[in-house]
PAKOLRO-557919 format. One line per field, with one value per residue (C-alpha): residue number from 1; residue in one letter; chain; y, x, z. Coordinates in steps of 0.001 Angstrom, whole numbers. Layout:
<recs>
pos <- c(NUM|...) $
code <- c(A|...) $
unit <- c(A|...) $
yy <- c(Y|...) $
xx <- c(X|...) $
zz <- c(Z|...) $
</recs>
This chain:
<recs>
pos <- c(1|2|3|4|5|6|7|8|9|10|11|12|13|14|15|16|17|18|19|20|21|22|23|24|25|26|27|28|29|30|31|32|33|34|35|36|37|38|39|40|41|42|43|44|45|46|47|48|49|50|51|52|53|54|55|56|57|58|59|60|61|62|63|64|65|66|67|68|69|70|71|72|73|74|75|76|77|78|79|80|81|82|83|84|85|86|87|88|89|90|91|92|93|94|95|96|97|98|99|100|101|102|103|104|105|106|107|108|109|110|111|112|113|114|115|116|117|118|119|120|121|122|123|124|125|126|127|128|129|130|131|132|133|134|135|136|137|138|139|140|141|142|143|144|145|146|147|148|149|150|151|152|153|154|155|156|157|158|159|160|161|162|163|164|165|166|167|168|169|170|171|172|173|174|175|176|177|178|179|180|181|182|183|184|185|186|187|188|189|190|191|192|193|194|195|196|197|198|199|200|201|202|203|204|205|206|207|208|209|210|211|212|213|214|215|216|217|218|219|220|221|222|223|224|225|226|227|228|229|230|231|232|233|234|235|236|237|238|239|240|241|242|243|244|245|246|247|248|249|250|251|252|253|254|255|256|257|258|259|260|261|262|263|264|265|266|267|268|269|270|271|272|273|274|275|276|277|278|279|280|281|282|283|284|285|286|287|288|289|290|291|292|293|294|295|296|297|298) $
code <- c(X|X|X|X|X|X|X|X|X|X|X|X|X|X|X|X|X|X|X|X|X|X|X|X|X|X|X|X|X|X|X|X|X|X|X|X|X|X|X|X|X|X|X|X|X|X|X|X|X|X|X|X|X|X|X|X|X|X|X|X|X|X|X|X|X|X|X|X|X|X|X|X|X|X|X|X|X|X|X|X|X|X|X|X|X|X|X|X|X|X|X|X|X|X|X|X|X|X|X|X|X|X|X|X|X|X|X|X|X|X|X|X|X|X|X|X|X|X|X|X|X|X|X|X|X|X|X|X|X|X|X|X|X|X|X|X|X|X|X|X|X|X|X|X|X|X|X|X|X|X|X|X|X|X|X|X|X|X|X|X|X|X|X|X|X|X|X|X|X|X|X|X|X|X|X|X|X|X|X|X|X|X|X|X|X|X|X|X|X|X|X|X|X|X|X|X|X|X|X|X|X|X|X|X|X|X|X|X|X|X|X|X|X|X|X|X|X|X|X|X|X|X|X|X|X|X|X|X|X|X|X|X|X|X|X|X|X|X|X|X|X|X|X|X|X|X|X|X|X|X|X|X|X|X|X|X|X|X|X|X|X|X|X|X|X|X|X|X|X|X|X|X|X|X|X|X|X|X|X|X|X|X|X|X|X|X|X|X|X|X|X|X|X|X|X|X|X|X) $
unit <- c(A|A|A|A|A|A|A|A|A|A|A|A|A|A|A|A|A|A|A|A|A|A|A|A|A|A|A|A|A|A|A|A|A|A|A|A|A|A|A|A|A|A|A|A|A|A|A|A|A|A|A|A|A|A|A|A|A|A|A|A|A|A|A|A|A|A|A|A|A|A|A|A|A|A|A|A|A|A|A|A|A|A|A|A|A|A|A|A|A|A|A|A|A|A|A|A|A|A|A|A|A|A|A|A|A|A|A|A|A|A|A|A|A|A|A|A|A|A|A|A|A|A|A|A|A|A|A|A|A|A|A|A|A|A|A|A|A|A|A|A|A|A|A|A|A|A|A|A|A|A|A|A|A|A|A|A|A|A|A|A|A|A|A|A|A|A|A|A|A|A|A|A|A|A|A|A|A|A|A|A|A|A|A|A|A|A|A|A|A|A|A|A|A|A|A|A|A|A|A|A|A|A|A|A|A|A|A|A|A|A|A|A|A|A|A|A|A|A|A|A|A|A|A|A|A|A|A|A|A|A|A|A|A|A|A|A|A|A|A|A|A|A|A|A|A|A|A|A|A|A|A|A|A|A|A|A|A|A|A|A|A|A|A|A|A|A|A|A|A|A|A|A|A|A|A|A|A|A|A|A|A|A|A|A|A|A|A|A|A|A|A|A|A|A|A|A|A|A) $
yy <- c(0|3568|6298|10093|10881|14170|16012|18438|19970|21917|24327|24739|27470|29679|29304|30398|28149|25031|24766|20942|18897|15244|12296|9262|9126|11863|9652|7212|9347|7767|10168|12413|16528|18998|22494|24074|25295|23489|24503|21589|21451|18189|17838|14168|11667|11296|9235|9930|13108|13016|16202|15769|13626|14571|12523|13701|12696|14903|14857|17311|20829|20224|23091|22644|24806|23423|24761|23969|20407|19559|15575|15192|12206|12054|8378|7222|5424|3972|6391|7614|7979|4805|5866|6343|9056|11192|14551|17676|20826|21045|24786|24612|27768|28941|32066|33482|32598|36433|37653|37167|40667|40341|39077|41552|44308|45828|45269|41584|41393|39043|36831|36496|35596|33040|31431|31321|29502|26793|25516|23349|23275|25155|23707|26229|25916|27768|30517|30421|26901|27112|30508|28971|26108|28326|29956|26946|25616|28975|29299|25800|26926|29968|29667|32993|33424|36926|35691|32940|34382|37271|34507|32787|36091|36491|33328|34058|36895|35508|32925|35250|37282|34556|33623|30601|27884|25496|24614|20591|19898|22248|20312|21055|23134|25915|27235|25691|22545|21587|19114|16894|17034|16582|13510|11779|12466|12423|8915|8009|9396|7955|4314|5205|6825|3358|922|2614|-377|-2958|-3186|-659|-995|1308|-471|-270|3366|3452|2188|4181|7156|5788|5646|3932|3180|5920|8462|8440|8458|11605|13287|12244|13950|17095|17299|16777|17686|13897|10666|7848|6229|9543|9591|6097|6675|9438|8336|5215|7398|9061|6595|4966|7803|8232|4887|5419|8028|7209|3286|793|-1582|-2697|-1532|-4188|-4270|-777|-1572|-3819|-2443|1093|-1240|-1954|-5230|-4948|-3723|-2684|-759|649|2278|3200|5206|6356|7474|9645|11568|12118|11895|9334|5751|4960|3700|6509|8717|7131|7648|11438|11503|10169|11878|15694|14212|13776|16531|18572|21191|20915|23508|24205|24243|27443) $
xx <- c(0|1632|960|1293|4607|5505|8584|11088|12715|15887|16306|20292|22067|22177|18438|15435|13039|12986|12342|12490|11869|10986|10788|8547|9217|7778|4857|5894|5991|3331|898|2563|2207|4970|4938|5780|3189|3753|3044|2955|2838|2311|4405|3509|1837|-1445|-3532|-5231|-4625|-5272|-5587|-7116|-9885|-10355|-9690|-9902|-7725|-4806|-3393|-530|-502|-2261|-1842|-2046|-1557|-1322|-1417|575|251|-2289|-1882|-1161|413|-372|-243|352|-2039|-1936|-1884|-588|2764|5421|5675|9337|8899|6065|7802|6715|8006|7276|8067|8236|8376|7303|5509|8146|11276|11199|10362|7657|6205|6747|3254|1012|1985|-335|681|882|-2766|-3720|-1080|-1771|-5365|-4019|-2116|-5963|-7397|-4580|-5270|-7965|-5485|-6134|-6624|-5792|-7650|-8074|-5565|-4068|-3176|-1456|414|1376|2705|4514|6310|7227|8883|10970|11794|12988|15825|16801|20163|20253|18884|17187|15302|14135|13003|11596|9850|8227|6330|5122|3508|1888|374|-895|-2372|-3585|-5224|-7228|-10605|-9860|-9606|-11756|-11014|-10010|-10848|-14014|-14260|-11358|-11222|-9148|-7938|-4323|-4474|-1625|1216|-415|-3598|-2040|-41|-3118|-5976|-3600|-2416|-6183|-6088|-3559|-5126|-8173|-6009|-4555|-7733|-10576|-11233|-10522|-12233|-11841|-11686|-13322|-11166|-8069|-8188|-9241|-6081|-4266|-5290|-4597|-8542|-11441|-14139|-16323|-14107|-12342|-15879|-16550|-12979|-13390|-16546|-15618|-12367|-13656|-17518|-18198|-18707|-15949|-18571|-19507|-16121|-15358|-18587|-17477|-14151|-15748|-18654|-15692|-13831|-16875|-17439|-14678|-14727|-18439|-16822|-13464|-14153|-17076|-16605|-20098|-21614|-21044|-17989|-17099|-19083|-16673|-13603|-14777|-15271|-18975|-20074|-23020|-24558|-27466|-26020|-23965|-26979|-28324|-25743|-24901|-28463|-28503|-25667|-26183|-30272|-29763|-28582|-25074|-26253|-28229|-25515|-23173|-25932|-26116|-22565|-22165|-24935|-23424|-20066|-21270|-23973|-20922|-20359|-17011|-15198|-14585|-11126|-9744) $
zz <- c(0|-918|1198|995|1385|2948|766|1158|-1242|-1696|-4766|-5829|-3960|-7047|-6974|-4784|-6130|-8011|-12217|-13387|-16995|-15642|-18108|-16875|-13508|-12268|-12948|-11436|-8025|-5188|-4027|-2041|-939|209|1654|-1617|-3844|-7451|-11218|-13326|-17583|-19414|-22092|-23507|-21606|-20735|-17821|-14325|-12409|-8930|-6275|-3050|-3653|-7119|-9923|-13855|-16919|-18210|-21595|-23365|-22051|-18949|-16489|-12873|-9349|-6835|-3410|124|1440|-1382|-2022|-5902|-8431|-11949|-13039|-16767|-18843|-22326|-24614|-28082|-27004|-25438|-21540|-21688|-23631|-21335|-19600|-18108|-16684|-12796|-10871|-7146|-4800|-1226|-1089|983|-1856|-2795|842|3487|2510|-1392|-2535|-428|-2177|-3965|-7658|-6329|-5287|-8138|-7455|-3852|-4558|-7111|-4499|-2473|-5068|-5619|-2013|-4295|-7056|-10203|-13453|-16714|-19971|-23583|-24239|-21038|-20867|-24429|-23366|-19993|-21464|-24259|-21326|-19466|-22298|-22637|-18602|-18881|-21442|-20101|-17968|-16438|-13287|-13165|-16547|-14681|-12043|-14305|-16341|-13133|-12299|-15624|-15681|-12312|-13668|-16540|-14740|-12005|-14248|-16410|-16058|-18025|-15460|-13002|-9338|-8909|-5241|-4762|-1174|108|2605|1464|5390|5896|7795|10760|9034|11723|10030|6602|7526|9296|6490|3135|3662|3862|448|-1127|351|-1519|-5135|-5004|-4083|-4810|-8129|-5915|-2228|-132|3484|6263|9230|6962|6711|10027|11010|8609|10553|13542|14751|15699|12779|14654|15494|11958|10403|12031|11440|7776|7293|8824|7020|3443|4284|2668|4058|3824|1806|-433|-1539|-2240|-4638|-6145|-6872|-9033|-10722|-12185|-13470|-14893|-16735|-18434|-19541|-20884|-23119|-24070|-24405|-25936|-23424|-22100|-19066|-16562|-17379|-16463|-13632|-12116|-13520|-11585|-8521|-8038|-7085|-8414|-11470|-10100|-7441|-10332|-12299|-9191|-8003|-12068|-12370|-8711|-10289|-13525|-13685|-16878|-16863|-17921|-21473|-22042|-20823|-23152|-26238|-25448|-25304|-28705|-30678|-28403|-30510|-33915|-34026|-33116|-36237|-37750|-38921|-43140|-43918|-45117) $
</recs>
């Protein structure tokens, strides 16, 4: 069972934050959170992205924020590209690397709320992602320093002042939690990133939080507003949708693959969600797809 591994990191001494092209194996990293906040780029690659309890796929030129002691991992699937050859550029800073003071000044006010909104971690889209991305991909070159660190506070402001993005973990409460908290409730999530398919058990992350059943049902709910049992739901509703769209694989299959017993339960769950059932979901899905207008070519 992985857990959510707390970790420090150390930018160079010539360096006050950290600015890093991974290949693979920063996929390969276990669910895990650090005090650093953390902008992430996809450059190839695509599979599962997980923050807090939310789950959602990521492809090329995904954009993320992320936010202080925020659990994340992305986690490779098959795609259109061979694994080995799946990177991206990750940026990791404190909000104190240019000063305690720096962001509350006024000019800065944008970029402070920013940081706000990443404690759910911040997904970019539309013109924002692509320009994001563009700049990523020119910080990552650059070898002097004061460019760099130029560069990292224009992409912060391009990002702070976008309306083009969506909030990941809209639970999440965005008030810091103690590390205390963090390390008791985020290895409860990374038990779930890891099991939710398979069966999940409410004694076993009991015992991962060091609790009784009743006591950790209770701390649970009022740390994500959610049951243990809401979540575990959610997680699988999902993943089952994605697979109704991206996949013809019949229905109880997904089912089980998602991790429901039961088929039944399956649509009944589906349906409470979505208000149709998971073929009819499917159908709309398709016909949205090819009633779609495509555009002439010049």
């Amino acid at each position: 069972m992985i857990k959510a591994s707390y970790e420090i990191l150390q930018p160079s001494n010539s360096q006050s934050f950290l600015v890093r092209k991974f290949d693979k194996l920063a996929f390969d990293a276990p669910y895990h959170f650090h005090e650093e906040y953390e902008l992430t780029c996809i450059i190839k690659g695509t599979g599962k992205r997980y923050v807090g309890s939310h789950m959602e796929d990521f492809a090329c030129g995904d954009v993320v924020l992320l936010g202080p002691n925020l659990p994340h991992c992305w986690k490779l699937e098959p795609g259109n590209i061979p694994a080995e050859k799946a990177s991206a550029i990750v940026i990791q800073f404190n909000d104190a690397f240019l000063g305690s003071d720096f962001f509350n000044r006024s000019e800065l006010l944008h970029i402070k709320d920013l940081f706000q909104k990443s404690g759910c971690g911040v997904s970019f889209h539309s013109d924002t992602q692509a320009e994001v991305k563009q700049l990523l991909l020119n910080l990552v070159e650059e070898k002097n320093n004061f460019r760099i660190l130029i560069g990292l506070l224009e992409i912060l402001q391009r990002m702070a002042s976008s309306d083009e993005y969506m909030l990941l973990d809209q639970h999440r409460v965005v008030a810091e939690r103690t590390l205390a908290e963090n390390e008791r409730i985020n290895p409860v999530f990374a038990y779930l990133v890891e099991n939710f398919r398979k069966q999940v058990s409410l004694d076993t992350a009991a015992g991962i939080a060091n609790m009784t059943t009743n006591a950790f049902c209770k701390y649970f709910k009022k740390v994500t507003r959610k049951t243990f049992m809401e979540t575990i739901i959610e997680y699988r509703l999902n993943y089952a949708i994605q697979q109704l769209v991206q996949t013809d694989k019949p229905i109880s299959e997904i089912s089980y693959e998602s991790g429901f017993g039961d088929v039944s339960h399956f649509y009944k769950m589906f349906k409470a969600k979505m208000q149709l059932s998971p073929l009819n979901y499917r159908k709309r899905f398709m016909r949205n797809i090819t009633s779609t207008p495509k555009k002439l070519s010049a």
